[in-house]
PyMOL Python script that loads the backbone (N, CA, C, O; Angstrom):
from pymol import cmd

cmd.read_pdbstr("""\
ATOM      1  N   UNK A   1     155.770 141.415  77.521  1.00  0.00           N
ATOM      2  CA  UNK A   1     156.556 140.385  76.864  1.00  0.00           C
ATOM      3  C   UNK A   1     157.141 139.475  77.939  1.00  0.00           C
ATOM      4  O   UNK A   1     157.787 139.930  78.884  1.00  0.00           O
ATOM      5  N   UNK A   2     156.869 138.036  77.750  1.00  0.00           N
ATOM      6  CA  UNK A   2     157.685 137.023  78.496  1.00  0.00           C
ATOM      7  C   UNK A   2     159.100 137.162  78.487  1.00  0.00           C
ATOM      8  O   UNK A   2     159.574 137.702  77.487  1.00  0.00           O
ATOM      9  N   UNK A   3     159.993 136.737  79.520  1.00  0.00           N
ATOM     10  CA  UNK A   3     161.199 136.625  79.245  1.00  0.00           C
ATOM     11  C   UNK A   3     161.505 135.379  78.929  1.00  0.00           C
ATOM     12  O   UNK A   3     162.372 134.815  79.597  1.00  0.00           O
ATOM     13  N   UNK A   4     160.857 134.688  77.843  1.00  0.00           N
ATOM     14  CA  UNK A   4     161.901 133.592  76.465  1.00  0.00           C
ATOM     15  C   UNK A   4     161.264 134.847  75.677  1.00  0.00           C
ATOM     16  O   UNK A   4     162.120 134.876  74.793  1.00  0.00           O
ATOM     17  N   UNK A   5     160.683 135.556  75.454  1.00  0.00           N
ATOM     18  CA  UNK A   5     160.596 136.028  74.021  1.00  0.00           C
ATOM     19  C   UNK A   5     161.417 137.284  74.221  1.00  0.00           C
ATOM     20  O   UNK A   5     161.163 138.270  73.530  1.00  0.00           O
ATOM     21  N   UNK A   6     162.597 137.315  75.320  1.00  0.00           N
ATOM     22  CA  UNK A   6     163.332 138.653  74.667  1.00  0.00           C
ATOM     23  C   UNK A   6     164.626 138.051  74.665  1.00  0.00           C
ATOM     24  O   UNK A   6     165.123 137.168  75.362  1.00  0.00           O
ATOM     25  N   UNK A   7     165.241 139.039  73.298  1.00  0.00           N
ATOM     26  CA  UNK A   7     166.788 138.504  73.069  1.00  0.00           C
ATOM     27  C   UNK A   7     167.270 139.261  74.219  1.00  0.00           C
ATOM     28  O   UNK A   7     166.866 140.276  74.785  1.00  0.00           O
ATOM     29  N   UNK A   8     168.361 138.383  74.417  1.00  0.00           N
ATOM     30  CA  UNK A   8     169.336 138.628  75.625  1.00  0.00           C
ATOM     31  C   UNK A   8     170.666 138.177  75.099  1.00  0.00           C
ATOM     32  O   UNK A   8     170.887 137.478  74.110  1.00  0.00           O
ATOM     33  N   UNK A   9     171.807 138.900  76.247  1.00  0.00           N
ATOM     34  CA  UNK A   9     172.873 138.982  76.085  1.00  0.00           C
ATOM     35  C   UNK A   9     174.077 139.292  74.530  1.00  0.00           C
ATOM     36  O   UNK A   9     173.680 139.347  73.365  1.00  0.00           O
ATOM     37  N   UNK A  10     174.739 139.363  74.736  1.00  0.00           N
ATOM     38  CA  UNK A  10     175.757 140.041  73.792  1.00  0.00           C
ATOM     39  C   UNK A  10     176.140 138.965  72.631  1.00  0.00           C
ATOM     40  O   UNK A  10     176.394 139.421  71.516  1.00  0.00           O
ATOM     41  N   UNK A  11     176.190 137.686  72.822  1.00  0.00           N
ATOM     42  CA  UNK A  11     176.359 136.749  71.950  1.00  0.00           C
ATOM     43  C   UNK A  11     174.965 136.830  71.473  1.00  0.00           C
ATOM     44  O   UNK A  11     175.049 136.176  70.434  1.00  0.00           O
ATOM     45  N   UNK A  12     174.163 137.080  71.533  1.00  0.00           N
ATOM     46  CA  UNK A  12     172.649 136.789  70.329  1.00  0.00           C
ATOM     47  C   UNK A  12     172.485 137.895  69.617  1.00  0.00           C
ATOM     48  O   UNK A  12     172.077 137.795  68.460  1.00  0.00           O
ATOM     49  N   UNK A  13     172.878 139.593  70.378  1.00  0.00           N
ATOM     50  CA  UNK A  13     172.744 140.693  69.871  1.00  0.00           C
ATOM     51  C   UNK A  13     174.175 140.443  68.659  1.00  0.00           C
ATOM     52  O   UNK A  13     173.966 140.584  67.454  1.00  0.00           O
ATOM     53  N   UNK A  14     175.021 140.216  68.984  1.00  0.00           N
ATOM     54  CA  UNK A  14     176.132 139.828  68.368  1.00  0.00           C
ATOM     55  C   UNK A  14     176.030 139.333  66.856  1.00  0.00           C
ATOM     56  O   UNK A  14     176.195 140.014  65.844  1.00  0.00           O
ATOM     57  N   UNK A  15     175.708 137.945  66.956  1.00  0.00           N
ATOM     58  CA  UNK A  15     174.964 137.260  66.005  1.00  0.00           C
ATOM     59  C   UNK A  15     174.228 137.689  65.323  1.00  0.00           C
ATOM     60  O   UNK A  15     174.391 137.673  64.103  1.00  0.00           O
ATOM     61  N   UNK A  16     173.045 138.278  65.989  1.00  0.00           N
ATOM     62  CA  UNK A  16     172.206 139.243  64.518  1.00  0.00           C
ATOM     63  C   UNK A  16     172.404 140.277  63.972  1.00  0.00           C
ATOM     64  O   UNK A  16     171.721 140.718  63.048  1.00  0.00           O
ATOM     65  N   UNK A  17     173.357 140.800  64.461  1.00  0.00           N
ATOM     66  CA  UNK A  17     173.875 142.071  63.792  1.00  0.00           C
ATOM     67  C   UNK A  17     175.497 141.675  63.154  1.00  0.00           C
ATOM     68  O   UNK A  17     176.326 142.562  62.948  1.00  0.00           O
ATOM     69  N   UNK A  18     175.742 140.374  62.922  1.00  0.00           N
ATOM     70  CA  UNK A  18     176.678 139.902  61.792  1.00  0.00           C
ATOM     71  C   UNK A  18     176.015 139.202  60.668  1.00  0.00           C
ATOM     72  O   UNK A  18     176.158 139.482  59.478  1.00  0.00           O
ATOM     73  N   UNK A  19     175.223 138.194  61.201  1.00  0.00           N
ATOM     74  CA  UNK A  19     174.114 137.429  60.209  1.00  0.00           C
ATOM     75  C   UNK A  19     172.582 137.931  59.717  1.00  0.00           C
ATOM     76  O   UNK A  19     172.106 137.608  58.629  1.00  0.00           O
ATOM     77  N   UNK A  20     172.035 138.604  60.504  1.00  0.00           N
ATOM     78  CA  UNK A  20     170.842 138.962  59.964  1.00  0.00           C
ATOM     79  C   UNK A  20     170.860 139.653  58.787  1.00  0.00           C
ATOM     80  O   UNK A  20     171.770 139.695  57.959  1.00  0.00           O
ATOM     81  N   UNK A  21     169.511 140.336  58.760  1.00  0.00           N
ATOM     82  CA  UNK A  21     169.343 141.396  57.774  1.00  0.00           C
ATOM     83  C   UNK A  21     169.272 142.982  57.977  1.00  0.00           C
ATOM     84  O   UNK A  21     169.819 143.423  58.988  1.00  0.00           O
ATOM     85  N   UNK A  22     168.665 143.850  57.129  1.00  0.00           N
ATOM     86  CA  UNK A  22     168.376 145.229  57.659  1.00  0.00           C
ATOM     87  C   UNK A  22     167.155 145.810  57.069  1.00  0.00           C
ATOM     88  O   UNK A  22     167.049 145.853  55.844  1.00  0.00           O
ATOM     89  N   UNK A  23     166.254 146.245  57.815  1.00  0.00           N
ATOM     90  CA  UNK A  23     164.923 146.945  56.897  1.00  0.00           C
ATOM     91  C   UNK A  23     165.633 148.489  57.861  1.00  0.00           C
ATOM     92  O   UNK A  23     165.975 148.717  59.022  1.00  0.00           O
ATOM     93  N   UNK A  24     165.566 149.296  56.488  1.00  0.00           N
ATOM     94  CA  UNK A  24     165.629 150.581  57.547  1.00  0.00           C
ATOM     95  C   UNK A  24     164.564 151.360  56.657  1.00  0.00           C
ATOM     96  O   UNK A  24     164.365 151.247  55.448  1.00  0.00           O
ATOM     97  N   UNK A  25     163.772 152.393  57.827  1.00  0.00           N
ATOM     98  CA  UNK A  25     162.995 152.949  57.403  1.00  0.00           C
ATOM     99  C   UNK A  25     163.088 154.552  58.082  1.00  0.00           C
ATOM    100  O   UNK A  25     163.979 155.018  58.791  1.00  0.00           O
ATOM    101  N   UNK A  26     162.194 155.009  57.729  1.00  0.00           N
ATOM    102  CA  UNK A  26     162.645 156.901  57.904  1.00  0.00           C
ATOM    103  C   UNK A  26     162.890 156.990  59.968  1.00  0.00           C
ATOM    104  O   UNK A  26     163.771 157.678  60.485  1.00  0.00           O
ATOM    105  N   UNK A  27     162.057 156.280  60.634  1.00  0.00           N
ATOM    106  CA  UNK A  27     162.178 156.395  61.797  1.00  0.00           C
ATOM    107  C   UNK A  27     162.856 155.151  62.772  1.00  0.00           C
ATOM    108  O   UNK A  27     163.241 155.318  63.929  1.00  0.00           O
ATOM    109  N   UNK A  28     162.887 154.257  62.241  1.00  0.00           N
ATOM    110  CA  UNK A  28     163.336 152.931  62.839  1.00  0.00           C
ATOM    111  C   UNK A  28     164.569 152.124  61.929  1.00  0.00           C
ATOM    112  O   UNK A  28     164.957 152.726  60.928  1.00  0.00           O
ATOM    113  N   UNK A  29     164.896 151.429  62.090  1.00  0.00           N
ATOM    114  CA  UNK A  29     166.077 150.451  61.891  1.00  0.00           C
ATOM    115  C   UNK A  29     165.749 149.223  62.194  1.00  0.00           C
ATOM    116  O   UNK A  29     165.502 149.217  63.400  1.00  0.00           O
ATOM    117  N   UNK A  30     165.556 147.746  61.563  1.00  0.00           N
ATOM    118  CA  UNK A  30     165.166 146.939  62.654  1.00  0.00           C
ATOM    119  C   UNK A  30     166.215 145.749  61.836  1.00  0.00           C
ATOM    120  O   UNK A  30     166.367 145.746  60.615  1.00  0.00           O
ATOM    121  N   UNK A  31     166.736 144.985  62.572  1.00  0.00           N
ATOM    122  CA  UNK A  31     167.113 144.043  61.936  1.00  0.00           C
ATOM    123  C   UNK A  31     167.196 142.565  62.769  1.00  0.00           C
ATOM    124  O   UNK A  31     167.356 142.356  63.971  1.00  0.00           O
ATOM    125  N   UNK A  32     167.020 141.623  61.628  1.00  0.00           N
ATOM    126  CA  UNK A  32     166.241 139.770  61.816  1.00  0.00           C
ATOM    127  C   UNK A  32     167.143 139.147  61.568  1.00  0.00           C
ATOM    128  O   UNK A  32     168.001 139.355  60.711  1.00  0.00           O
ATOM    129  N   UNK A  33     167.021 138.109  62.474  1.00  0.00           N
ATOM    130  CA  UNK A  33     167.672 136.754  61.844  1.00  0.00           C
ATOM    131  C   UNK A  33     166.407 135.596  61.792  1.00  0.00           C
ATOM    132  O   UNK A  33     165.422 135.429  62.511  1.00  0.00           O
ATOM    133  N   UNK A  34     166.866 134.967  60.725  1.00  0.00           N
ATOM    134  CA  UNK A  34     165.499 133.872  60.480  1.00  0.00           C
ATOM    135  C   UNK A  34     166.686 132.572  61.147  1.00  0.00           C
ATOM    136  O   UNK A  34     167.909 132.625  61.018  1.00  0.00           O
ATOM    137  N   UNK A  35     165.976 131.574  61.788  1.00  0.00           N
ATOM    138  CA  UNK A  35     166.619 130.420  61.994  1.00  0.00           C
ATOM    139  C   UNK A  35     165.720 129.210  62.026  1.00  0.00           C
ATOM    140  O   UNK A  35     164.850 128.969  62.863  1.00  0.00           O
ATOM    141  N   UNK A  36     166.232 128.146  60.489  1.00  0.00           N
ATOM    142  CA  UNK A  36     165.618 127.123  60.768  1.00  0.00           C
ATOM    143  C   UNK A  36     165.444 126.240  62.163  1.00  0.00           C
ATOM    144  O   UNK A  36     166.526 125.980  62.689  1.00  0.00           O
ATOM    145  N   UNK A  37     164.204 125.703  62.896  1.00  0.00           N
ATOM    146  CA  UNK A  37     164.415 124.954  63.944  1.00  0.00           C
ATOM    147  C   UNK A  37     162.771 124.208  64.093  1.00  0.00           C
ATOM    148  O   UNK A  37     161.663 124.314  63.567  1.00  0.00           O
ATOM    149  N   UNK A  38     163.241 123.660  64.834  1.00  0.00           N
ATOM    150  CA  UNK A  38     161.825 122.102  65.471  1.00  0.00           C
ATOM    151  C   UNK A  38     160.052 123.147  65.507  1.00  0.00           C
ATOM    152  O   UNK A  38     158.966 123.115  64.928  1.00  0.00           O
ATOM    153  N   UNK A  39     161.150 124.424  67.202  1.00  0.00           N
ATOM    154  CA  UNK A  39     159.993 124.915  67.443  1.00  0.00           C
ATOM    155  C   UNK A  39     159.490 126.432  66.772  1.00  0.00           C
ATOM    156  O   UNK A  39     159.098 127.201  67.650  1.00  0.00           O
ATOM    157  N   UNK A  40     159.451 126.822  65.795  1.00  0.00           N
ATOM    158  CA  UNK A  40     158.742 128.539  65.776  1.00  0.00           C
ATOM    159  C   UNK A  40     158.656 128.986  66.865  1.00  0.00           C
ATOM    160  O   UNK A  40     158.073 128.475  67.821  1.00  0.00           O
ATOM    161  N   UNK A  41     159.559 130.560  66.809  1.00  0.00           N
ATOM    162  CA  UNK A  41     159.483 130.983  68.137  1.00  0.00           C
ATOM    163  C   UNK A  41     159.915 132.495  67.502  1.00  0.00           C
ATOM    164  O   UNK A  41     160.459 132.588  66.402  1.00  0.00           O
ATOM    165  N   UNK A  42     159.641 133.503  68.233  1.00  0.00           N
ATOM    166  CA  UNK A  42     159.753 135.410  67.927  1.00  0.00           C
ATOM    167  C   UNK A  42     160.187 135.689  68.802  1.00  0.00           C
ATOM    168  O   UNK A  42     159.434 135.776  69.771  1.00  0.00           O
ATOM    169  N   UNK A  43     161.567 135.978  68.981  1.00  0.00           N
ATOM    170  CA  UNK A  43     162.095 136.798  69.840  1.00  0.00           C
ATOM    171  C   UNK A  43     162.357 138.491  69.736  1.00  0.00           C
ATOM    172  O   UNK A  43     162.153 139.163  68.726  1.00  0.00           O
ATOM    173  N   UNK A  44     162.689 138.822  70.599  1.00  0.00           N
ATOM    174  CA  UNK A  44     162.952 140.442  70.165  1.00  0.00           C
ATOM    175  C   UNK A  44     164.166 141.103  70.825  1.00  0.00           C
ATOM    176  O   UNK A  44     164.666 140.718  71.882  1.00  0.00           O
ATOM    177  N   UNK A  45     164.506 141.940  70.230  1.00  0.00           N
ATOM    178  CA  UNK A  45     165.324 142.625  71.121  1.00  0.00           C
ATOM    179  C   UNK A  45     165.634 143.627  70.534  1.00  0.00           C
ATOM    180  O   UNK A  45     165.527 143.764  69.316  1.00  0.00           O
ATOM    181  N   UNK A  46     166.277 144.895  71.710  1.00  0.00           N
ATOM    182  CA  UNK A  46     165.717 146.398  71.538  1.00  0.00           C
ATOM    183  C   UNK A  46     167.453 146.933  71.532  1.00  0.00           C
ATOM    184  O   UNK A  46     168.181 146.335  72.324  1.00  0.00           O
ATOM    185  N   UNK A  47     167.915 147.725  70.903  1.00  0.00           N
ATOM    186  CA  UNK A  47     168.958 148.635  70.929  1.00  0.00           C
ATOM    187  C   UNK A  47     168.649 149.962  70.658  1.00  0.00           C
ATOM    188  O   UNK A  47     167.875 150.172  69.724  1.00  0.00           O
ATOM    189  N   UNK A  48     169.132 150.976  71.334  1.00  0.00           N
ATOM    190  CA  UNK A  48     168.912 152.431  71.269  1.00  0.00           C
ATOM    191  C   UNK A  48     170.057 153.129  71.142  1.00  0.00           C
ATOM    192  O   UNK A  48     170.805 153.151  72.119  1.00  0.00           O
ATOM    193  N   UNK A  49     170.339 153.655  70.246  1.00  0.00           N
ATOM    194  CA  UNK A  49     171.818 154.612  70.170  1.00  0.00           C
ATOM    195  C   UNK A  49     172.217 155.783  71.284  1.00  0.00           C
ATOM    196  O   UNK A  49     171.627 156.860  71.362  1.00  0.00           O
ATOM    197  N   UNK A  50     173.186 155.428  72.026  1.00  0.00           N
ATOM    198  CA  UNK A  50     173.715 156.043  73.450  1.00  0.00           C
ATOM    199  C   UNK A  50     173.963 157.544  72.415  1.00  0.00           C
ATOM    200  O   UNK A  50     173.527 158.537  72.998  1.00  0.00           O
ATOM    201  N   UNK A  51     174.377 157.755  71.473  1.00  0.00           N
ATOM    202  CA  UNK A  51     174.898 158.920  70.688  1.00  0.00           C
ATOM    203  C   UNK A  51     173.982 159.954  70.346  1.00  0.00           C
ATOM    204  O   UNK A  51     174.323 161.137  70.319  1.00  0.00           O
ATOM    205  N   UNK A  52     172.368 159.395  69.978  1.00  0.00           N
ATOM    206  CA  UNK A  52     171.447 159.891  69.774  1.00  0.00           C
ATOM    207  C   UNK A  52     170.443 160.333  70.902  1.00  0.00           C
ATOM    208  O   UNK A  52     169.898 161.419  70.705  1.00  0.00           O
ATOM    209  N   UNK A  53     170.189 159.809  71.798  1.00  0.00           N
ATOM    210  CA  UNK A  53     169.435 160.004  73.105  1.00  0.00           C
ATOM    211  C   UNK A  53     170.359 159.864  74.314  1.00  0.00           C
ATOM    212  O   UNK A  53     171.422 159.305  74.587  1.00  0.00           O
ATOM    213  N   UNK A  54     169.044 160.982  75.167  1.00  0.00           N
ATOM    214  CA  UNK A  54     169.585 160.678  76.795  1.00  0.00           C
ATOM    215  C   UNK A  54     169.012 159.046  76.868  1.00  0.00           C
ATOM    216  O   UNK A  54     168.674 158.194  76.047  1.00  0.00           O
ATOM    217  N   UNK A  55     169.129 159.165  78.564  1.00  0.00           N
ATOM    218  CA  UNK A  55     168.602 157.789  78.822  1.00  0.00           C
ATOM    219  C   UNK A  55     167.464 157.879  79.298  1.00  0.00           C
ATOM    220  O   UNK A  55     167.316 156.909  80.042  1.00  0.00           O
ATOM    221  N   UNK A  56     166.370 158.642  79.287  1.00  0.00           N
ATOM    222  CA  UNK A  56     165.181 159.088  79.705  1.00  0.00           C
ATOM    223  C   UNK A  56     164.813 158.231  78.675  1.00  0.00           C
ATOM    224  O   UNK A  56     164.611 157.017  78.643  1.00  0.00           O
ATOM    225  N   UNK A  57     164.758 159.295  77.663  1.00  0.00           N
ATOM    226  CA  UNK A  57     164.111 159.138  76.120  1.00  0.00           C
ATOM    227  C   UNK A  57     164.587 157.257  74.989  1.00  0.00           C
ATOM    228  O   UNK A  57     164.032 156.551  74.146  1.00  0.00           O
ATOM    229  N   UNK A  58     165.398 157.272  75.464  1.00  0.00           N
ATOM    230  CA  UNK A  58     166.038 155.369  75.671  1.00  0.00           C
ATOM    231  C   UNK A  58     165.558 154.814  76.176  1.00  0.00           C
ATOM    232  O   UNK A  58     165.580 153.650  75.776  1.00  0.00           O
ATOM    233  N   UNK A  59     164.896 155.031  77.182  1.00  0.00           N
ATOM    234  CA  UNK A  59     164.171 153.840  78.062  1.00  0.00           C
ATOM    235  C   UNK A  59     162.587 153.847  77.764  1.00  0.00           C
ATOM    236  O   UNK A  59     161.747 152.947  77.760  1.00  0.00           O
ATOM    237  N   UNK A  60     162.513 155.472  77.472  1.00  0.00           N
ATOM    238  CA  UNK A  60     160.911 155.177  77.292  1.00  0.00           C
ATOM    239  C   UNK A  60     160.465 154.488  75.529  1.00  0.00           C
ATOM    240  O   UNK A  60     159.428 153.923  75.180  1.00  0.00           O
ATOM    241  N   UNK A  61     161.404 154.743  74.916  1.00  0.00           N
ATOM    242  CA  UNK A  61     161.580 154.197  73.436  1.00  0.00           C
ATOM    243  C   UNK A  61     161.756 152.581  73.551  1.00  0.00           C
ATOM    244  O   UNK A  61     161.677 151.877  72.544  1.00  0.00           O
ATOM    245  N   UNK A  62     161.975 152.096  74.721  1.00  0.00           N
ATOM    246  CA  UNK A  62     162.515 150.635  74.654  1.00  0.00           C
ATOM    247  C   UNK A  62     161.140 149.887  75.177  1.00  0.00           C
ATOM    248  O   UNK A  62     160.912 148.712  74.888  1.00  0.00           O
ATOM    249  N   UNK A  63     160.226 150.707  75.997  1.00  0.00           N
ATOM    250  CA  UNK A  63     159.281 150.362  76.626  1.00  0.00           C
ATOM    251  C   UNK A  63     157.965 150.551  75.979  1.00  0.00           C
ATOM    252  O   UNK A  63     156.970 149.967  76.408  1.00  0.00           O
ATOM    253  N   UNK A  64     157.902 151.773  74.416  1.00  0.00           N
ATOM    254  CA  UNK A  64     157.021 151.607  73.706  1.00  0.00           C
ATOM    255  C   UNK A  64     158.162 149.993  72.467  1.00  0.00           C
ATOM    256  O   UNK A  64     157.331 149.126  72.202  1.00  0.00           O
ATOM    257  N   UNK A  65     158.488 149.904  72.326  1.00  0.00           N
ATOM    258  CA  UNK A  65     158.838 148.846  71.337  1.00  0.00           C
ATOM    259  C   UNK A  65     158.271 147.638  72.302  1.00  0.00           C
ATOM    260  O   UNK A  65     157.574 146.821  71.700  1.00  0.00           O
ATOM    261  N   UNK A  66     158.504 147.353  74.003  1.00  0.00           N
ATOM    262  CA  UNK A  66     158.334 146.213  74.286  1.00  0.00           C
ATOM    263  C   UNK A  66     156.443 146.145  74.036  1.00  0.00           C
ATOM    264  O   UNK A  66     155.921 145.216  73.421  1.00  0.00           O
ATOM    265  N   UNK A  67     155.810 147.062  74.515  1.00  0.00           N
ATOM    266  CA  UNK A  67     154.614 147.154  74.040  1.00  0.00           C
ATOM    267  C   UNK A  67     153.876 147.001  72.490  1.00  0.00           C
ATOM    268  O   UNK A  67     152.956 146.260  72.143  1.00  0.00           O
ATOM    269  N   UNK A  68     154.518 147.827  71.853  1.00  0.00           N
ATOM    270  CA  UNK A  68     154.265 146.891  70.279  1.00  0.00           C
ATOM    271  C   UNK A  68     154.219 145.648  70.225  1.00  0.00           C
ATOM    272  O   UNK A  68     153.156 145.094  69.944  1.00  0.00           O
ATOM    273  N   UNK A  69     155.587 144.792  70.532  1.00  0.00           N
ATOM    274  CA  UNK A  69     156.020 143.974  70.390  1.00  0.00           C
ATOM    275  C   UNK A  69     154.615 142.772  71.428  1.00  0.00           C
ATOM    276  O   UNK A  69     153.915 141.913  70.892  1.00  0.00           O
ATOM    277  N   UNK A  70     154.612 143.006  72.384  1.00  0.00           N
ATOM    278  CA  UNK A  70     153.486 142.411  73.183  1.00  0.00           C
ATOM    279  C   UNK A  70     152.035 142.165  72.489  1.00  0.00           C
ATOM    280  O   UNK A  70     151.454 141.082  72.419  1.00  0.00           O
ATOM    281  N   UNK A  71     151.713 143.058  72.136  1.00  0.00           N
ATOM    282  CA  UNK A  71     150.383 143.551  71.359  1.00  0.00           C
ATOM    283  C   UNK A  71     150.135 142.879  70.276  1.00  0.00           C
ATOM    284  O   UNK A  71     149.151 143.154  69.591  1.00  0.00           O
TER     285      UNK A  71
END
""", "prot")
cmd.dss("prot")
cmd.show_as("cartoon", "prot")
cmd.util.cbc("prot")
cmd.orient("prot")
């Protein structure tokens, strides 16, 4: 994945997790924001629950999503 196509920083994670939506499903959680604009564009971005995993298993979970996400 390029870095314009990943969400970054705390004001965008922020934002979509006040405005977006939520699909939750038996293994994942994912949630969108749609935004009208000029150019179409897919960004992404990855959160992993510090409560639920070490950081082994966090990082390698963040690195199969960036791969989906690429693909």
């Amino acid at each position: 994945m390029r870095r314009e196509g990943t969400l970054r920083g705390h004001e965008s994670f922020d934002r979509v997790f006040s405005e977006g939506r939520r699909v939750a499903g038996t293994l994942i959680h994912c949630m969108y924001l749609l935004e009208a604009s000029d150019q179409p564009s897919l960004r992404a971005g990855y959160a992993v629950s510090h409560a639920k995993y070490h950081a082994v298993r966090r990082n390698r979970l963040r690195r199969l999503m960036r791969e989906a996400f690429r693909l």
